[in-house]
C-alpha positions in Angstrom: -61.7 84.7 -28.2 -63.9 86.8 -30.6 -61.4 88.7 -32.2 -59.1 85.4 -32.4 -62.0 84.3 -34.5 -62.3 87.4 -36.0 -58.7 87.1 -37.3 -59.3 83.0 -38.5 -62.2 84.4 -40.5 -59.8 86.1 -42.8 -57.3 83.0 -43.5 -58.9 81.2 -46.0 -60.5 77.9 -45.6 -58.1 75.8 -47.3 -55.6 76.5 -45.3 -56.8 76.7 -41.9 -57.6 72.9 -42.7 -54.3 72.1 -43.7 -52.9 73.6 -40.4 -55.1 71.2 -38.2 -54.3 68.1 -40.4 -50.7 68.7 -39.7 -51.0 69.2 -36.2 -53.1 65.9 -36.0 -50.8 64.5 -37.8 -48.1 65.0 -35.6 -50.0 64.6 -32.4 -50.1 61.1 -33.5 -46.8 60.6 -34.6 -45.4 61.3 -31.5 -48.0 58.6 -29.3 -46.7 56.2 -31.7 -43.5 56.6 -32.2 -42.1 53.3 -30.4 -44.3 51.5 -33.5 -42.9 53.0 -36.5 -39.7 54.5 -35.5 -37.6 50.6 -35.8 -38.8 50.7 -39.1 -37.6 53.8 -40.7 -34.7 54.9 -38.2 -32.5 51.0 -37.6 -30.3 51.3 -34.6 -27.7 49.7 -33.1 -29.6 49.6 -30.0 -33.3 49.2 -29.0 -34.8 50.3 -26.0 -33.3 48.1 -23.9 -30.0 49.1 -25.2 -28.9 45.5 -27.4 -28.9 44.4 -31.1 -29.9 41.8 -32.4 -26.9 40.1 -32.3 -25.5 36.4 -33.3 -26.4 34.8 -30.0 -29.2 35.3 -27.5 -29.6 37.8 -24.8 -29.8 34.2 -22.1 -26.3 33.3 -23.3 -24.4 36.5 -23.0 -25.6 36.6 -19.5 -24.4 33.0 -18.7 -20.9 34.0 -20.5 -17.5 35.6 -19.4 -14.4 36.0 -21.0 -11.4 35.9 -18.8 -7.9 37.6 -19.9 -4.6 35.2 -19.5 -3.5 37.0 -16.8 -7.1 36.0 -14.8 -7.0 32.6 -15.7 -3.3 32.4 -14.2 -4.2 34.9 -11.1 -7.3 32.2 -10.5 -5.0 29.1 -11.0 -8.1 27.4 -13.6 -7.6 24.0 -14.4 -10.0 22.1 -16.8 -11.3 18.4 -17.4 -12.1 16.8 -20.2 -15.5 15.2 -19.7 -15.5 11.0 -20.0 -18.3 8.9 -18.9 -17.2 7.0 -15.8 -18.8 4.8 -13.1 -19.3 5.7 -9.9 -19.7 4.1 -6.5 -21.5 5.8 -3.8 -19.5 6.3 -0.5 -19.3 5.9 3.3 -16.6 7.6 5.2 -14.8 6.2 8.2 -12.7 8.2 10.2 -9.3 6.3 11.1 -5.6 6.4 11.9 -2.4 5.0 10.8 -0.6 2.5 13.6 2.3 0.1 13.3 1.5 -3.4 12.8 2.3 -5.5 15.8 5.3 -7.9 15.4 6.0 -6.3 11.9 6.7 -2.5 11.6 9.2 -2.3 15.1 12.3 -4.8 15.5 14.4 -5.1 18.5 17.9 -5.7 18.3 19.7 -7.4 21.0 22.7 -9.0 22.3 22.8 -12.6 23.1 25.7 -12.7 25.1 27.5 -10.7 27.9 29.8 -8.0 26.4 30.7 -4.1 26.1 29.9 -2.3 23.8 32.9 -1.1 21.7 31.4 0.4 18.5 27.6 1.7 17.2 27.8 1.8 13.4 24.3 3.0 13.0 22.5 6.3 14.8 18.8 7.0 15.2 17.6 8.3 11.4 20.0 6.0 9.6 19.0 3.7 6.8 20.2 0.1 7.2 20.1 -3.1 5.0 19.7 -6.6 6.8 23.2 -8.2 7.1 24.7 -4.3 7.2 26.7 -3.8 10.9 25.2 -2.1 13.8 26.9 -2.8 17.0 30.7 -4.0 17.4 30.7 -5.6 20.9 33.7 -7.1 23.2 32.7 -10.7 24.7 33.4 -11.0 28.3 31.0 -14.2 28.8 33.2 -17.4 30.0 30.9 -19.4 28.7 31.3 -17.9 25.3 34.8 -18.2 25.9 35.1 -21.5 27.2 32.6 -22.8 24.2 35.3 -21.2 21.8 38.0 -23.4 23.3 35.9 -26.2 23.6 35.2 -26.4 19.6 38.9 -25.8 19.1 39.5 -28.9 21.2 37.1 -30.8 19.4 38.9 -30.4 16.1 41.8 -31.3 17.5 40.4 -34.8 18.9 38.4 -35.4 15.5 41.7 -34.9 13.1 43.2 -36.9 15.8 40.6 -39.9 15.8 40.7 -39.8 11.8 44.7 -40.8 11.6 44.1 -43.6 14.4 41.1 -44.9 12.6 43.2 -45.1 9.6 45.6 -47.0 11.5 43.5 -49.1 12.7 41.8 -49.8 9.2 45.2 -50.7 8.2 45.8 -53.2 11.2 42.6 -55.0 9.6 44.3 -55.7 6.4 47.6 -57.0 7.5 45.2 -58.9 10.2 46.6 -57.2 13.3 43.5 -55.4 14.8 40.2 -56.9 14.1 36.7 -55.2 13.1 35.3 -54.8 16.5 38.8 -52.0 17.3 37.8 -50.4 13.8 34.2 -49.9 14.6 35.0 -48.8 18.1 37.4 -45.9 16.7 34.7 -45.0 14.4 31.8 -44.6 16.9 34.6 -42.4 19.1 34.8 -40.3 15.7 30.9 -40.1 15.4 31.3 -38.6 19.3 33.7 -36.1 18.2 31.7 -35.2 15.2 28.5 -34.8 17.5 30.1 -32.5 19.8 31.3 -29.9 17.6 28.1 -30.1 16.3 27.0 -28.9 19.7 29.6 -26.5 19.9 28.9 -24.7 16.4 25.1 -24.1 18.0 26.0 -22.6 21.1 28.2 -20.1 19.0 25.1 -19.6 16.8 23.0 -18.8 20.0 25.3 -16.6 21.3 24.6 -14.9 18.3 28.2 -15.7 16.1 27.3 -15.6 12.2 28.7 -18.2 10.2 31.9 -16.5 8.8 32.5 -16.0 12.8 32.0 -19.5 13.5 34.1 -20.6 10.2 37.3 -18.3 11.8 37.1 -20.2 15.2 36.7 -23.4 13.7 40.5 -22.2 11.7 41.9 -21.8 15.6 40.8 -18.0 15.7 39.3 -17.1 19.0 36.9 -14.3 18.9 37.2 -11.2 21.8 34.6 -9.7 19.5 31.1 -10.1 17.6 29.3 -8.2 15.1 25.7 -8.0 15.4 24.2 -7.3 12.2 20.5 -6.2 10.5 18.3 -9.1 10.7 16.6 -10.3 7.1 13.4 -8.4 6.3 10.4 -10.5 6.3 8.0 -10.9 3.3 5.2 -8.1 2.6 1.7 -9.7 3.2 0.3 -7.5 0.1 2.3 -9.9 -2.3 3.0 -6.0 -4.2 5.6 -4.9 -5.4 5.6 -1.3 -6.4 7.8 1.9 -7.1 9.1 3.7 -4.4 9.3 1.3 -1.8 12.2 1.3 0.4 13.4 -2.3 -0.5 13.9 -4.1 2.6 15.7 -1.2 4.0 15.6 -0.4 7.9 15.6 2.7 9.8 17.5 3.1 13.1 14.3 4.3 15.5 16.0 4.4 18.6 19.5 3.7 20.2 18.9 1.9 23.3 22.7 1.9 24.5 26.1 3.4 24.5 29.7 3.3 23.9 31.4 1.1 26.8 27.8 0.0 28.3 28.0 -3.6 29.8 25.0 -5.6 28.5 24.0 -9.1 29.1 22.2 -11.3 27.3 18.7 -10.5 26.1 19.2 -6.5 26.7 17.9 -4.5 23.9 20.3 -2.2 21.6 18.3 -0.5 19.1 14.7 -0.4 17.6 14.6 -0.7 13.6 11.7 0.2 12.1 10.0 -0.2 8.6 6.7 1.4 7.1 6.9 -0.3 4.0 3.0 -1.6 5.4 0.8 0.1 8.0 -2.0 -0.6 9.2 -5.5 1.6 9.0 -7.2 0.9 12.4 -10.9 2.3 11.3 -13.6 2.9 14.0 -17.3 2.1 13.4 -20.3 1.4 15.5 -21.8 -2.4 15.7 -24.3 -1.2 14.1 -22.6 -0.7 11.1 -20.6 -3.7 10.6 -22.9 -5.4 8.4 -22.6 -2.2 5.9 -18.4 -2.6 6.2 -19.0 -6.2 5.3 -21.0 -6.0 2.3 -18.5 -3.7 1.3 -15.3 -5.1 1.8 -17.7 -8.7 -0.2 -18.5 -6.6 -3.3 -14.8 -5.5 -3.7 -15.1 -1.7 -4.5 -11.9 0.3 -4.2 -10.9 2.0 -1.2 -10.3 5.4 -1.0 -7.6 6.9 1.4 -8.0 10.7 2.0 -5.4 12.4 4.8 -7.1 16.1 4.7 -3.7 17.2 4.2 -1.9 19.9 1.5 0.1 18.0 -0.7 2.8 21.2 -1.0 3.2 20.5 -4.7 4.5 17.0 -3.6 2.9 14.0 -5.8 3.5 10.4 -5.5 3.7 7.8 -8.1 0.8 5.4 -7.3 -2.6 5.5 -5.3 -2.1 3.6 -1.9 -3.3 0.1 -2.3 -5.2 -0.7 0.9 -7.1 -4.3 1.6 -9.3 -5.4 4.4 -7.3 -6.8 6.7 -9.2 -8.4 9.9 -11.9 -7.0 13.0 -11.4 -6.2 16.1 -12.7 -8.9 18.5 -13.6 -6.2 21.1 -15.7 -3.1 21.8 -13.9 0.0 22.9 -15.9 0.7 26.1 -16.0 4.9 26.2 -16.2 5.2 22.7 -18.6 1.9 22.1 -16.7 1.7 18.7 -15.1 -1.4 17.0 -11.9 -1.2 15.0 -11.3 -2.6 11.7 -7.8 -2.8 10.0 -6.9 -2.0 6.7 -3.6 -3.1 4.9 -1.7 0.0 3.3 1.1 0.1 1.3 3.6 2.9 2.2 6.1 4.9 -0.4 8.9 6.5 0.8 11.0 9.0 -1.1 15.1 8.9 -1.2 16.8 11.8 0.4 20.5 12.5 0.7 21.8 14.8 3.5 25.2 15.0 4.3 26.4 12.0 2.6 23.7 9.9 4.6 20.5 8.6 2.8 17.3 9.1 4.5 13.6 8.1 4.1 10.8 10.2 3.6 7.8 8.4 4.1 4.3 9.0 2.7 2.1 8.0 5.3 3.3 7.7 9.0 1.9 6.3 12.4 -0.7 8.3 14.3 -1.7 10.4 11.3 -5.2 10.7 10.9 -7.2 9.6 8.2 -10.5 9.0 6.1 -11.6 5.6 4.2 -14.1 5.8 1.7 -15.9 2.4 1.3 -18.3 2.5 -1.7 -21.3 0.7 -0.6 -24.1 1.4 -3.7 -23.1 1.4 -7.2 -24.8 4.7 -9.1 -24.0 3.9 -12.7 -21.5 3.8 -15.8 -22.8 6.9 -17.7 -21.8 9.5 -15.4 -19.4 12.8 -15.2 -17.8 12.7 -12.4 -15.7 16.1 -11.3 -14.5 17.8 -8.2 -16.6 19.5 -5.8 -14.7 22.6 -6.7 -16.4 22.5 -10.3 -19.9 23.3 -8.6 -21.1 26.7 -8.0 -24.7 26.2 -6.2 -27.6 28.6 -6.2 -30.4 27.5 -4.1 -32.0 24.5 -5.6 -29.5 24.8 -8.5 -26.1 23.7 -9.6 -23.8 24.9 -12.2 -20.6 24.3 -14.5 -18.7 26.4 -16.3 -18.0 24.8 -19.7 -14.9 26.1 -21.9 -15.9 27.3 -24.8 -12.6 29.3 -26.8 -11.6 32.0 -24.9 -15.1 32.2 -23.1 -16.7 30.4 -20.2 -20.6 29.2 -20.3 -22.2 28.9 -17.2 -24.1 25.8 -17.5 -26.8 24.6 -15.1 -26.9 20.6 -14.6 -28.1 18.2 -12.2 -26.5 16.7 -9.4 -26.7 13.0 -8.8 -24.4 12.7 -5.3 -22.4 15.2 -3.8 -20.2 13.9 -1.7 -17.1 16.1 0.2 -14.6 15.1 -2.4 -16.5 15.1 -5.5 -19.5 15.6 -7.8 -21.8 13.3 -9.9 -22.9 14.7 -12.8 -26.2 13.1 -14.8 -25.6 13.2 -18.2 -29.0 14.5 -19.2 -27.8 16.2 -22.5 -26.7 19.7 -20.6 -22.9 18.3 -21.1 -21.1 16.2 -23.1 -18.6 14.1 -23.6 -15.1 15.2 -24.7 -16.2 19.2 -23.7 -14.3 20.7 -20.9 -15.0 22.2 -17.8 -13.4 24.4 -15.2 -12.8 22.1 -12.1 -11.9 24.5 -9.8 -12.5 28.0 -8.8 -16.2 27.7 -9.7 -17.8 29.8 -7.0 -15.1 32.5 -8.0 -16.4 32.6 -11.7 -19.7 32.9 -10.6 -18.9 36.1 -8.5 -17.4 37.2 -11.5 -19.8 36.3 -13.8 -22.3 38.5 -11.4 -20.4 40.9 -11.1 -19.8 41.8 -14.6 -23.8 41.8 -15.0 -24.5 44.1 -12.1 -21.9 46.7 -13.3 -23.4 47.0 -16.3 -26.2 49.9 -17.3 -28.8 47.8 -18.9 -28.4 44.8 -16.7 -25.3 42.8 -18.9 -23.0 42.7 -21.6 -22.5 41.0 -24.3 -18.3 39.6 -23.4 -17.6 40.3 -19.4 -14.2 41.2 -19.7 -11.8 40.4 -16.9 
């Protein structure tokens, strides 16, 4: 240490101060670098590794940009946002029966006979008045009724030339009034029995073109039964894709050369233009059903089913219908019915048309009843447009070629949809991504977590 002093002694006094100045002066430089090194060095990047750039750090984290080929990989489809009103819910779990007396119609014969021809099979579409069966009387009293009104016109053309005979006899003075009125009450007999004769034929099920031929002398061996006239819809709509008053055979009760007698059944027809929706609820929420169905909210159908790219012209129209008068005893339910209207679509195989129907019997379904009205100023979107995290829930907006997560706050969520309020986080006429929203948001993470300092500014994908 002495001779290190020894040696400073020498250096002159000027410049030994110098030295320690600069080395002070960089001692301090260093500790405070981070202060003044912004200001004469600018970067692109401070020491979190960003710029200053045209938007904040918040919304770059909240943003991804997806390539074409991810939105089609994802299958993204957007909504324009629109205030609507909304209607909160109940769901009742149901399923789709026949209406009694209306869906199902029995065919039958109404006389003895064979049956010679079936014109119509199980899956085949009829019209009313089209030909089903072609069967061979072998009834002697259709028979003998056959003969009978041929008689009958016989005797009547008969009693009209002797009561013009007789007429004549008045003039010239040879028969008086009393033989005319006679004649013309025996005429009034003749006319009153064919009368008699023409509804037996009807019973026995003869159309009128039938009964027209045997009235011309042509006694029938055979009889046509036809498709009876459809009966009037109860909905009072009419709407596209209906089948029209069309049939379809259900079942085939007999076969070629089977004797039948009157009354026996020989086919089912069917038609689903309407169905019924039998709904079960408790007692205890009847009065809630009631005030619904008296405030006249729309109801909702919803089948849980994939559509398979199928889509259907109209939303089912459905009306209350009626209760149940009784209480099921295991389930302690009671049923309400609902009015549906069916669609069916027009399919040609083999030269045959066929029905497709939309809804069928014994599928099950859900009614949703709105039972509180929430507002008019509301966005209302799929639940597939929600992404939640714990207490919140997010959107992601469209904005260009980028997507903002946006948080917002849920009115109802319900197992169909979402009800937005509109509190200033979204507005109207911006569009959102309705599905695939818990996807983005794995995305959206993901691209954050693979980055060094914690995000980018454009996730990529």
């Amino acid at each position: 240490m002495l001779r290190v002093m020894k040696k400073l002694s020498f250096i002159p006094t000027r410049i030994l101060f110098g030295w320690l100045l600069f080395i002070a002066l960089g001692i301090t430089a260093g500790a405070t670098y981070r202060l003044w090194q912004p200001l004469i060095l600018p970067s692109d990047t401070t020491e979190e590794g960003h710029a200053e750039d045209d938007h904040d750090e918040h919304s770059d984290e909240e943003t991804i940009k997806l390539t074409p080929q991810a939105r089609e990989n994802l299958k993204l489809k957007f909504q324009e946002l629109s205030h609507l009103p909304y209607w909160r819910k109940v769901s009742i779990p149901g399923v789709l029966v026949d209406r009694p007396g209306e869906t199902d119609r029995t065919v039958g014969t109404k006389v003895s006979a064979i049956v010679s021809k079936i014109y119509a099979r199980p899956g085949d579409v009829v019209e009313a008045d089209q030909p089903l069966f072609e069967l061979q009387i072998v009834s002697e009293f259709a028979q003998s009724t056959q003969v009978e009104l041929v008689k009958s016109i016989r005797e009547q053309e008969l009693a009209k030339v002797h009561l013009e005979k007789i007429m004549d006899g008045v003039r010239l003075g040879t028969k008086t009034q009393l033989d005319a009125f006679e004649q013309q009450k025996q005429l009034q007999r003749w006319e009153l029995q064919i009368g008699l004769y023409r509804r037996q034929l009807g019973l026995f099920g003869f159309t009128q073109s039938q009964i027209e031929q045997v009235l011309q002398g042509n006694l029938l061996t055979t009889i046509t039964i036809s498709a009876p006239p459809l009966e009037n819809d109860e909905m009072g709509i009419t709407s596209t894709g209906r089948s029209k008053g069309e049939y379809e055979v259900q079942e085939l009760k007999v076969q070629v050369g089977q004797h039948v007698i009157a009354g026996d059944p020989l086919c089912i027809l069917s038609n689903h233009e309407q169905l019924f929706v039998e709904a079960r609820f408790f007692t205890s929420e009847q009065l809630l059903l009631a005030n619904a169905v008296a405030m006249g909210g729309k109801i909702e159908l919803d089948t849980h089913e994939p559509t398979m790219g199928i889509t259907w012209p109209n939303d089912p129209a459905i009306r209350f219908h009626h209760y149940s008068n009784e209480v099921e005893i295991d389930s302690r339910t009671v049923g309400a019915y609902f009015l549906l209207e069916n669609e069916a679509r027009s399919e040609d195989v083999s030269g045959k048309k066929r029905l497709a129907w939309r809804f069928r019997p014994g599928q099950h379904v859900h009614l949703h009843v709105p039972v509180e009205f929430l507002g008019k100023e509301l966005f209302v979107v799929p639940i597939d447009a929600i992404v939640r995290e714990g207490a919140n829930a997010y959107v992601f907006r469209e904005n260009g070629a980028k997507l903002q997560r946006v948080e917002v706050q849920l009115k109802l969520q319900d197992s169909n949809n979402a009800v937005i309020v509109a509190d200033g986080s979204l507005g109207v006429g911006q569009s959102i991504a309705v599905n695939q929203a818990p996807a983005l948001n794995r995305i959206l993470k993901a691209g954050n977590a693979g980055d060094d300092h914690g995000h980018d500014h454009d996730h990529d994908h």
